[in-house]
N, C-alpha and C positions, 0 to 999 in steps of 0.2 A: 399458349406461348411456351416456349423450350426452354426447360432452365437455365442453361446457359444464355438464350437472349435476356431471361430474367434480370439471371446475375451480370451481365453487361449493362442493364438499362438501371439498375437498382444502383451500380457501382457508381456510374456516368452520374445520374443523379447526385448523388450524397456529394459526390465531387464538385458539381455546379451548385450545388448549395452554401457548402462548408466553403469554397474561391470566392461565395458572392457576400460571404463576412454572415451568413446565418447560424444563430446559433447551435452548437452541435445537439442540444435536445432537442429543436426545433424541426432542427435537418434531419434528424432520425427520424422522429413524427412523419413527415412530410411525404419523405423519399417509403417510407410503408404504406403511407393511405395511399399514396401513388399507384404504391405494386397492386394492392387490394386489388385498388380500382382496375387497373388496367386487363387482371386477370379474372377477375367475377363480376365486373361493375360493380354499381351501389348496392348487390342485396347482402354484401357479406358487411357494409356499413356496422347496422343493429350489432353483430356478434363484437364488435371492438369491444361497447362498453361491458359486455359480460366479462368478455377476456381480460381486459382492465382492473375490472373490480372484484375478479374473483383469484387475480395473481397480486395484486395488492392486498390483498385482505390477510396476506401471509403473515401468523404469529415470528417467522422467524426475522421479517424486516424489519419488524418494531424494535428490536435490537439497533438498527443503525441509530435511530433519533437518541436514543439513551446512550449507546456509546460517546457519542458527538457531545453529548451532554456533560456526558462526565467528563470527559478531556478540559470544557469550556471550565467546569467551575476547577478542573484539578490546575487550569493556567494562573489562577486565580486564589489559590492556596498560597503559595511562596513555596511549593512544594518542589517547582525545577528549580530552582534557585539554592536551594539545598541542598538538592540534590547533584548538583554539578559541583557545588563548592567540594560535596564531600569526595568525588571522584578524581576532580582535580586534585587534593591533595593524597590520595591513593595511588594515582597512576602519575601523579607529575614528575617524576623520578626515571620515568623511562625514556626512552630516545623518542622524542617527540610529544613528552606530556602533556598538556593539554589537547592534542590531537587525539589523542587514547579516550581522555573525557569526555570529545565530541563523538567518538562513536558508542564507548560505553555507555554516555548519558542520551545517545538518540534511541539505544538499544533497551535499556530499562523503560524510558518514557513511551517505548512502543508499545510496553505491557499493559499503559496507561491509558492510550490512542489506538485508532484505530485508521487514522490518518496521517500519511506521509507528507504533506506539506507542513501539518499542524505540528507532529515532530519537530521537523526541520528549523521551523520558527520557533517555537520555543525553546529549545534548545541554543539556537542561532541569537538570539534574541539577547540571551543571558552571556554566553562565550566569546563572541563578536568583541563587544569592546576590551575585554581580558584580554582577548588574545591579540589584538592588536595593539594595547600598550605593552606588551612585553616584547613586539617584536615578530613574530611568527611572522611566516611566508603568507602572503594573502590568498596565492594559489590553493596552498594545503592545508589551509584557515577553509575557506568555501571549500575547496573540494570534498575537506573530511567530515561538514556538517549536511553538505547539500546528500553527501552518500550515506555518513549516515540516516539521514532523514528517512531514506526510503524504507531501514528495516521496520519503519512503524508499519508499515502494512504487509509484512512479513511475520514478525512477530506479533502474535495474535494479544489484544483481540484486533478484525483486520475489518475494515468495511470489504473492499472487494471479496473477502474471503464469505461473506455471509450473502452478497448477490449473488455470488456463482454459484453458492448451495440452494439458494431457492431457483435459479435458474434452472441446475438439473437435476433440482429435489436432490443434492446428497448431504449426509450433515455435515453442522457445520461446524458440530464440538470436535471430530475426525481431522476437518479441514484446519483448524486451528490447531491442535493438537501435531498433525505435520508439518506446521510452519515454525515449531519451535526449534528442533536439531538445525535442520536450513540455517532459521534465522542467527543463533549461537554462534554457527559454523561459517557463517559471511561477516558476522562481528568479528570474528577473531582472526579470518583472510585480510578482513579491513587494516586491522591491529598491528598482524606480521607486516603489511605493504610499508603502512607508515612506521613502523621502526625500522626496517630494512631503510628504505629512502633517507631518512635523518641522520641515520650511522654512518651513509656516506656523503650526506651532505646536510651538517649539521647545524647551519646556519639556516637550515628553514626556519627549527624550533628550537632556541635559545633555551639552554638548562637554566630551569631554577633553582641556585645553589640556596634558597632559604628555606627547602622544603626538609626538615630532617623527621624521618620517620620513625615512630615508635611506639610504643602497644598504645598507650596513652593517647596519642594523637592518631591513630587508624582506628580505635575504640571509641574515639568522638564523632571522626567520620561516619563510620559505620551509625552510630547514633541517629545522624539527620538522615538516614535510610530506613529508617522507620514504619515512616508513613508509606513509603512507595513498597514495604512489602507487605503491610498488611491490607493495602487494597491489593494489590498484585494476586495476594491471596484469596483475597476475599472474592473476586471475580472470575479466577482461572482455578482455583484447589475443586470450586464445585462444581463447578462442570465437566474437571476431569476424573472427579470422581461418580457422576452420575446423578447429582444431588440436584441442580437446577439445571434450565438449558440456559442458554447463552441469554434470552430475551429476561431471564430472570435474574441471571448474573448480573447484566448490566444495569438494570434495576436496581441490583445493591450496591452496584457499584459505584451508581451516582448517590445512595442516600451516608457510603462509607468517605465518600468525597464529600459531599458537605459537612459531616462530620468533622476531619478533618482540619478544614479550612475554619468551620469554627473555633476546635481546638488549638491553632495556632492565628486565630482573634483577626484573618483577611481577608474572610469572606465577608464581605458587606453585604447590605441590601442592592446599594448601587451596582456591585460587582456582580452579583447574581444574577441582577435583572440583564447583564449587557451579556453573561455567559447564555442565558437564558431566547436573549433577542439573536444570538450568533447560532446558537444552534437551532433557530427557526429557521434562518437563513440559510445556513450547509445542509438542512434536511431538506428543506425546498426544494433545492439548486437539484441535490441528487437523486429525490423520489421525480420529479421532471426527468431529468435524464432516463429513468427507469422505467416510466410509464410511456413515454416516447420510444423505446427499446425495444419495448413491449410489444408495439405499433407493426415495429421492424421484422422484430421475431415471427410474430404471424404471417405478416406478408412472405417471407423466406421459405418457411415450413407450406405455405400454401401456393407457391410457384414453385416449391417442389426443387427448390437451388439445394436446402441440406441433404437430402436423399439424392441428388445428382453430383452433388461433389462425393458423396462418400462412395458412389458406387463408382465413380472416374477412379478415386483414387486405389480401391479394390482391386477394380481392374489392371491398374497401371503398376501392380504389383511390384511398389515402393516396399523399399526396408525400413526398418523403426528411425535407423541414422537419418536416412535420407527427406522423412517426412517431416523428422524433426527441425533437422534444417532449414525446409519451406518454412516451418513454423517462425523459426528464429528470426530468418528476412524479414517475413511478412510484419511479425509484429515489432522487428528493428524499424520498418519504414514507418509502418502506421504511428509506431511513437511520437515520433518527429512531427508529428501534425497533429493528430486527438492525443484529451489526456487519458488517461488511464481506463478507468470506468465506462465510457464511452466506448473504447475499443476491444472492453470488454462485451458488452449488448452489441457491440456490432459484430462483431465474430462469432461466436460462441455458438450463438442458431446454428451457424453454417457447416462449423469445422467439428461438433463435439462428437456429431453419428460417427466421425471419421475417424474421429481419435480414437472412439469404442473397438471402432472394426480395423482396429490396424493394431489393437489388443494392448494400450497405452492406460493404465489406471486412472479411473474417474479422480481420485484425491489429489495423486501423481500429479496429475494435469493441473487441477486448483492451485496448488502451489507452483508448477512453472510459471503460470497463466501471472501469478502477482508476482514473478520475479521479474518475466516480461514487464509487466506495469512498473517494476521500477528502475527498467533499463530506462523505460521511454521518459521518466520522470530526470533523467539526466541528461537527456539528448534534445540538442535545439533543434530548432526554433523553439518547442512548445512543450520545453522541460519544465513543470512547475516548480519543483526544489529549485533550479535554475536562479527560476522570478523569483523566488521565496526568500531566499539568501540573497541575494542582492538588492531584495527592498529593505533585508534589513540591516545593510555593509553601510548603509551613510552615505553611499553615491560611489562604489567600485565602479569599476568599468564591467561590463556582463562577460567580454572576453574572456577577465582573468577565472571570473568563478566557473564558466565553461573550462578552461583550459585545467583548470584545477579539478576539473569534476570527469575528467576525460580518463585516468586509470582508474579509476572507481568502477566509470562503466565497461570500460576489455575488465574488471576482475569480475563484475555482474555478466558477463556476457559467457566468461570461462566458466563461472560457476553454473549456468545451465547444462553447458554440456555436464559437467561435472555431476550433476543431479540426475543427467539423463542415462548415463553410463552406470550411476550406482543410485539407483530409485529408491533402496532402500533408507537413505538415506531420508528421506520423507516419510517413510509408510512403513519404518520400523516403531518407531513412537506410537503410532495408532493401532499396529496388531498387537501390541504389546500390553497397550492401556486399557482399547473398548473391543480386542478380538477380531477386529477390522481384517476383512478377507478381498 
């Protein structure tokens, strides 16, 4: 079979899957034993489970279930709670203060997480009701939580950022390490929008004239910032300095998080055991997706679609702008329908030979690849921050957090190019730190 009939029969597929309400782990599974089949019969069956158990058996995944972990017992500390208070009262002084808090404080807790909806929520969770009895626009209430949500998987540490490393074996201390200038540098775009917009229309976000600042009282705040740096530290100082890899970091990360949560007397038995049963569950959910990907992956590379698109596009001798653009579309639309991860394992076989030989940086690419993930994380139908924030508004209407979350994504969508135009902007951090060439 012609790769191209492949990749027509593989697409059609996953399409009549995912329309017939299948789930997208499932439908990735399915639509690969498909391809198998169709192109070797049953004898390439036997070889899945090796493939399976010998790309899961990767030291660097183990990191996902520990990360997930720590986030669960860090929701469970009192430690966002703190930690927003003390932001709110730092940045509430600016045009649009507590706006500022919802991305500062998505931005901090990303250092925490490793997931963008979890962000979203907790942060969301805590601001929500502050911010709607003081008044605040509800549009720019959701917009500035559901946006910020997504720097948690920008700001490392990142679960997408540790599948795409074991994906095409690159690291993932590198790939985290260029997610942090990015990440910084989209907080603070976020920052400039909503003070710009409130200055000239200031009735989104009602100044709080009780907040009066002074060393004393930015010295207390700072205070309940404590705890989020001394894990902050404890999980990212060593790995960027060489000293553990990421699967080890997050291993201390969850034992400097319980810690923690002891020392400020919230961590319970009860509480543990339910952070505990939640990250059975989000590990589940996403080693499924991943081993079904997996499925994918094979079949792709063995009908010969990744070596056919890269040598089309070789040929059709595209400029770096112009590929990059295909890029943009592509993964503009696919957002709108899979969530993140997902369109991650489904692309990635396909396009990375391509990205290689059109001379686009392996790292480069990882961090576009999770900026991608969090355009699509604000774009409906199937934005999760979207759902995320309006399950937990009390019963908004999904309109207004859409409509609120719609300059967030043209600022996510300007800041790709913006990345693609100055790369180093990513891949300064990691020549700089690990010598990265």
């Amino acid at each position: 079979m012609a790769w191209e009939t492949a990749l027509f029969v593989y697409a059609g597929l996953l399409a009549v899957l995912l329309l017939g309400g299948v789930p997208i782990g499932a439908a990735l599974g399915l639509t690969g034993l498909t391809g198998v089949t169709l192109v070797g019969g049953t004898r390439l069956w036997p070889t899945l489970g090796s493939i399976l158990w010998n790309n899961t058996q990767s030291f660097t995944l183990v990191a996902i279930p520990l990360f997930v972990l720590m986030g669960e017992i860090i929701l469970r500390t009192g430690v966002s709670k703190r930690l927003y208070a003390a932001l709110a009262t730092i940045l509430g002084p600016l045009p649009g203060g507590l706006a500022h808090a919802n991305i500062a404080g998505c931005a901090v807790f990303a250092a925490l997480s490793g997931s963008s909806v979890a962000t979203a929520l907790t942060i969301g969770t805590v601001a929500l009701p502050e911010m709607e009895a003081r008044g605040y626009d509800r549009q720019l209430t959701a917009g500035s939580l559901a946006a910020g949500g997504t720097l948690g998987i920008l700001i490392p540490p990142s679960i997408p950022m540790i599948i795409y490393g074991a994906m095409v074996n690159e690291s993932v201390v590198n790939l985290f390490i260029a997610g942090v200038i990015p990440g910084i540098l989209l907080s603070a775009i976020f920052m400039i929008y909503i003070a710009i917009r409130v200055s000239f229309s200031p009735h989104l976000a009602p100044a709080d004239r009780s907040i009066r600042l002074g060393a004393k009282v930015v010295l207390r705040a700072l205070g309940d910032c404590w705890a989020v740096v001394l894990l902050v530290a404890s999980i990212m100082g060593g790995m960027y300095l060489g000293l553990v890899t990421p699967t080890e970091a997050a291993g201390f990360g969850c034992l400097v998080a319980a810690l923690i949560g002891l020392w400020y007397r919230e961590l319970t038995w009860t509480n543990l055991a339910q952070g505990l049963r939640n990250a059975v569950i989000t590990t589940c959910t996403v080693m499924f997706i991943i081993v079904n990907g997996l499925i994918l992956s094979f079949a792709v590379v063995d009908g010969g679609i990744a070596r056919g698109v890269s040598n089309a596009i070789v040929k059709s001798q595209l400029t770096g702008w112009q590929f990059f653009t295909i890029l943009f579309i592509l993964y503009l639309i696919l957002g709108m329908f899979i969530e993140g991860i997902s369109m991650m394992l489904l692309t990635v076989p396909v396009i990375y030979t391509s990205v290689l030989a059109i001379g686009l940086d392996s790292v480069w690419f990882g961090v576009i690849l999770v900026i991608f993930i969090e355009l699509a994380a604000l774009t409906p139908p199937v934005g999760l921050n979207l759902f995320a924030i309006q399950s937990v508004s009390g019963g908004w209407p999904m309109a207004q957090v859409v409509k609120g979350s719609l300059p967030f994504a043209v600022i996510i969508s300007l800041f790709s190019y913006l990345l693609f135009m100055f790369p180093e902007i990513a891949l300064w951090l990691p020549r700089t730190i690990n010598n990265y060439h």
